[in-house]
SEROTOR-528948 format. One record per residue: z, x, y of N, C-alpha, C in turn. Coordinates in nm, 2 decimals, padded with zeros to 4 digits. Layout:
<recs>
REC:n.z:n.x:n.y:ca.z:ca.x:ca.y:c.z:c.x:c.y
REC:Z:X:Y:Z:X:Y:Z:X:Y
...
</recs>
This chain:
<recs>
REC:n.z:n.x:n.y:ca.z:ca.x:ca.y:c.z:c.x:c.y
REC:15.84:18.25:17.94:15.98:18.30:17.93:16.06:18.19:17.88
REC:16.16:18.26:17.77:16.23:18.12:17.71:16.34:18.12:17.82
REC:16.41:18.04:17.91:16.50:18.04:17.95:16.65:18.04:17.88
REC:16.66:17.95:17.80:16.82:17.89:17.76:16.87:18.05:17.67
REC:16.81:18.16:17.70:16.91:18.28:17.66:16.91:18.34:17.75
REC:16.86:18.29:17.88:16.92:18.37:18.03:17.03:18.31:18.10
REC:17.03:18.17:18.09:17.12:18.09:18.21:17.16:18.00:18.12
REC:17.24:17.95:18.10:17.33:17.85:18.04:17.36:17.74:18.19
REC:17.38:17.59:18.11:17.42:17.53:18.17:17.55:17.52:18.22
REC:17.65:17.53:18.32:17.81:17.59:18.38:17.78:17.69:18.41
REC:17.67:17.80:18.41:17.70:17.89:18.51:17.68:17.87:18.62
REC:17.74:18.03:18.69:17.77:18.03:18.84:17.62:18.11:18.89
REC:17.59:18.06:19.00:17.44:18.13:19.00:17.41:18.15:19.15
REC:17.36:18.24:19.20:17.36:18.26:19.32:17.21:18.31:19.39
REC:17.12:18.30:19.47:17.00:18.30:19.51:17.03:18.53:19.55
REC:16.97:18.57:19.46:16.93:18.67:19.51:16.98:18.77:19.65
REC:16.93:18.65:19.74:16.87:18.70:19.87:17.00:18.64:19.90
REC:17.11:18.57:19.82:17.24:18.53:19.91:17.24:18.39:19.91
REC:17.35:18.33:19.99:17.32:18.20:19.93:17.45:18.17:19.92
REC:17.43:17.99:19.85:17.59:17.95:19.86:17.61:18.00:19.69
REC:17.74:17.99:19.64:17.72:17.97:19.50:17.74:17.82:19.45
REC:17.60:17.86:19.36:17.56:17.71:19.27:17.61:17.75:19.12
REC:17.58:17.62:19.05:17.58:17.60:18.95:17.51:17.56:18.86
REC:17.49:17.61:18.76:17.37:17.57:18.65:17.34:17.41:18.60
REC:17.30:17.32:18.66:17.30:17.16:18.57:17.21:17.13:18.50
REC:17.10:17.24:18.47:16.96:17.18:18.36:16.88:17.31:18.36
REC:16.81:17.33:18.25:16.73:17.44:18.26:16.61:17.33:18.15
REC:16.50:17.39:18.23:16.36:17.30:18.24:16.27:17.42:18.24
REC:16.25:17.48:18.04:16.15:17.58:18.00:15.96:17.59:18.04
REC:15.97:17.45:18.06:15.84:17.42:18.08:15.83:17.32:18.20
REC:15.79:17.36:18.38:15.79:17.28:18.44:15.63:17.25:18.48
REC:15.60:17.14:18.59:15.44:17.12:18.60:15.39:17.22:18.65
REC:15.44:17.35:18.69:15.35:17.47:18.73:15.34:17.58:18.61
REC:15.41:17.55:18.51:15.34:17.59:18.37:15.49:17.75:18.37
REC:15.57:17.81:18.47:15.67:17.79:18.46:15.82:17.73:18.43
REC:15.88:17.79:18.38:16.04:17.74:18.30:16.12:17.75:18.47
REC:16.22:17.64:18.53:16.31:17.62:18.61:16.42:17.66:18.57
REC:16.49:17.65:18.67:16.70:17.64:18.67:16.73:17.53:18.75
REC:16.76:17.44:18.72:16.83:17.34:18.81:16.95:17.40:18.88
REC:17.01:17.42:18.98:17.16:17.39:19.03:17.14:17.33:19.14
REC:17.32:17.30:19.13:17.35:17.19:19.27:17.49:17.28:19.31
REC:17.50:17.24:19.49:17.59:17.31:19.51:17.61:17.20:19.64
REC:17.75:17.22:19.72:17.77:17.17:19.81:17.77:17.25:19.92
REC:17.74:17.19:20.07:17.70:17.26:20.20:17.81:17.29:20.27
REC:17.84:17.33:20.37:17.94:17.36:20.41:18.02:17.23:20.49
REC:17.92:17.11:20.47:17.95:17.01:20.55:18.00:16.92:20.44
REC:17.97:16.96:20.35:18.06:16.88:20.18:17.92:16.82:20.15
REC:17.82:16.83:20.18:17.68:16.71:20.10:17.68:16.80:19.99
REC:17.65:16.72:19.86:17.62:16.75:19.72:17.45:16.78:19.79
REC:17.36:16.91:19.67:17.29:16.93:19.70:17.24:16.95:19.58
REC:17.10:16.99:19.52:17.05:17.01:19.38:16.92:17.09:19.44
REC:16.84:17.18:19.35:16.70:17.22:19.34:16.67:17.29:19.25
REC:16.56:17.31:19.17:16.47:17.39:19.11:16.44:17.54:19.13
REC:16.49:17.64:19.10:16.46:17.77:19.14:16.45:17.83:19.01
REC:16.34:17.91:19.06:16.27:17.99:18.96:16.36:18.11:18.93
REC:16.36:18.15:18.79:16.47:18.22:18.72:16.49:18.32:18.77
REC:16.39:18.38:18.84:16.36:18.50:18.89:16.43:18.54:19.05
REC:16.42:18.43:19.14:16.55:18.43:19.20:16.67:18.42:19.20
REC:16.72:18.41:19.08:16.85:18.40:19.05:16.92:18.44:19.06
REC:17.06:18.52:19.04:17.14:18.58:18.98:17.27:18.54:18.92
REC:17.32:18.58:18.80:17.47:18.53:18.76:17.57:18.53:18.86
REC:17.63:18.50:18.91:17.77:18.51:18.99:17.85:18.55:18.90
REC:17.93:18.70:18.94:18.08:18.74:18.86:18.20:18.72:18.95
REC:18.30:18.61:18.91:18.40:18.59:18.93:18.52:18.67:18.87
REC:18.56:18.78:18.99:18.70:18.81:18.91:18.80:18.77:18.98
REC:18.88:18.67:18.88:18.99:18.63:18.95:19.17:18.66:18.87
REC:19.14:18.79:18.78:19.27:18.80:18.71:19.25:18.97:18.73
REC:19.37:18.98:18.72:19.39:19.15:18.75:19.38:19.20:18.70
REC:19.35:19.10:18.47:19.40:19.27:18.37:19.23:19.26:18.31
REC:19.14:19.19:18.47:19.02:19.21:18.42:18.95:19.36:18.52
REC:19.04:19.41:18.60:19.03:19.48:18.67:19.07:19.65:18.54
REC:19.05:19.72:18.59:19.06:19.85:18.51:19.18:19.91:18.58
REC:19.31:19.98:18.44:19.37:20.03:18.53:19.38:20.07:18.63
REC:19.26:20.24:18.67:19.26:20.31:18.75:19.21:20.24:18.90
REC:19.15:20.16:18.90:19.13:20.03:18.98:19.25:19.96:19.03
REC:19.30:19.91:18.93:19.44:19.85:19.02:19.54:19.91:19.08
REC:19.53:20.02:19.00:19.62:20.13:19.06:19.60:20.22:19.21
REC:19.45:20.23:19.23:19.41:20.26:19.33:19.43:20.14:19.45
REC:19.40:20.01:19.41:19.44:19.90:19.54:19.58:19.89:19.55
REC:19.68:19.90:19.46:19.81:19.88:19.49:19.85:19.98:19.53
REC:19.81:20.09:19.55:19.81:20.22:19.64:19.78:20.24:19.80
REC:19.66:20.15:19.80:19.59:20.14:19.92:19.66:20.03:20.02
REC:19.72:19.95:19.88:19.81:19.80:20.01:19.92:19.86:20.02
REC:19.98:19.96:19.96:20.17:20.02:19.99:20.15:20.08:20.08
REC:20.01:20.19:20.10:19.98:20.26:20.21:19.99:20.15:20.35
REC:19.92:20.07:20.33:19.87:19.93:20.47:20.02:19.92:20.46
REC:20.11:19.88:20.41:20.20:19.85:20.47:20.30:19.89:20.51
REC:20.33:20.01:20.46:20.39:20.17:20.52:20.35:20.14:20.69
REC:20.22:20.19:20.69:20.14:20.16:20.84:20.16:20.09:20.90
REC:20.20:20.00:20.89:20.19:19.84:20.94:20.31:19.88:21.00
REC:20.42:19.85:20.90:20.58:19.89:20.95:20.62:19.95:21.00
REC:20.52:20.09:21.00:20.53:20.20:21.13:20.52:20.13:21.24
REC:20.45:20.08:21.23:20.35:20.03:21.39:20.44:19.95:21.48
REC:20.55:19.86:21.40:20.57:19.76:21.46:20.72:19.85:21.55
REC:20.77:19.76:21.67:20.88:19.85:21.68:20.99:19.74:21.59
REC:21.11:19.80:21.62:21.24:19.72:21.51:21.25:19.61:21.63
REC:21.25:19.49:21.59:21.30:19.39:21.68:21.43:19.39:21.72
REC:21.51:19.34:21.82:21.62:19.37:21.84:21.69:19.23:21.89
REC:21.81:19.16:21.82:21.86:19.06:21.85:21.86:19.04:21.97
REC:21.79:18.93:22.03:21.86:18.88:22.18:21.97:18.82:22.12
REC:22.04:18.85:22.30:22.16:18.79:22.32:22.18:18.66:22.28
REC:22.26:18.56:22.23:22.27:18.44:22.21:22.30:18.36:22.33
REC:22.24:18.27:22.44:22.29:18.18:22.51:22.28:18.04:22.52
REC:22.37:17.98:22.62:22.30:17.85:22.56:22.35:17.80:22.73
REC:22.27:17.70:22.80:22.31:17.65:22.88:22.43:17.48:22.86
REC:22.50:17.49:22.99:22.59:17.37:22.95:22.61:17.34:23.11
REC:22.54:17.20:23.11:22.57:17.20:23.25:22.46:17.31:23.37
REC:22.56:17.33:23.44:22.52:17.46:23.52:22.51:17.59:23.51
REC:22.58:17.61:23.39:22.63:17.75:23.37:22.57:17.78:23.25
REC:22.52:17.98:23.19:22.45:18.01:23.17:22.59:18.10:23.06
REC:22.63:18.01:22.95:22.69:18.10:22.85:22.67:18.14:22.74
REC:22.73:18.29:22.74:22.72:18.38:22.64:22.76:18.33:22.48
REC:22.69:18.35:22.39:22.78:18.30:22.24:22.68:18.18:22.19
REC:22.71:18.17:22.11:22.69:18.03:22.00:22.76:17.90:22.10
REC:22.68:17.83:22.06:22.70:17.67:22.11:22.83:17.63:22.03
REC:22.91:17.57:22.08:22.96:17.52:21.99:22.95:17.46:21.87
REC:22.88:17.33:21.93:22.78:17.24:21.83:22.65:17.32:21.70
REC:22.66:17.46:21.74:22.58:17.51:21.63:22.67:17.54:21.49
REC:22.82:17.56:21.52:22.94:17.59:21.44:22.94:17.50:21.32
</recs>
């Protein structure tokens, strides 16, 4: 199997079965078990840089969507639907807060109003 028209070096690559996401650093068509590798390295959740050899076949691309006009209208239109609804809900839920009274102590005494010193 030729590799370098499956995996490119910079991609995002992820084990199958789950996993951290890695990254593509070498592809190695011919290794000593007479199979073609993928290099990636990735970092652990403890920050250690990490690297290994995995067979292509474990692999998968990682898709990153991180812009919205890669989303499909009827798609976006449905989540901004779904979050106006959550927050309708939400705002239902909550009751109206209601100003407490302003006081302030001075001394011994327990008065009503703004501090002066807040003026």
């Amino acid at each position: 199997m030729y590799l370098s028209t499956q995996f490119t070096i910079g991609d995002l690559t992820q084990l199958l079965s789950g996993g951290p996401v890695m990254t593509v650093i070498a592809i190695n068509n011919k290794s000593t078990n007479g199979q073609g590798t993928v290099r990636c390295s990735w970092f652990t959740v403890q920050g250690e840089y990490r690297h290994h050899d995995f067979l292509p076949e474990t692999l998968r691309i990682f898709q990153v969507v991180d812009r919205k006009d890669r989303l499909s209208p009827e798609v976006l239109s449905a989540l901004e639907s779904l979050l106006e609804q959550a927050a309708r809900q939400q705002a239902a839920q909550q009751p109206t807060a209601q100003k407490p009274p302003q006081h302030f102590q001075f001394g011994n005494a327990d008065i009503a109003g703004k501090p002066p010193w807040d003026e």
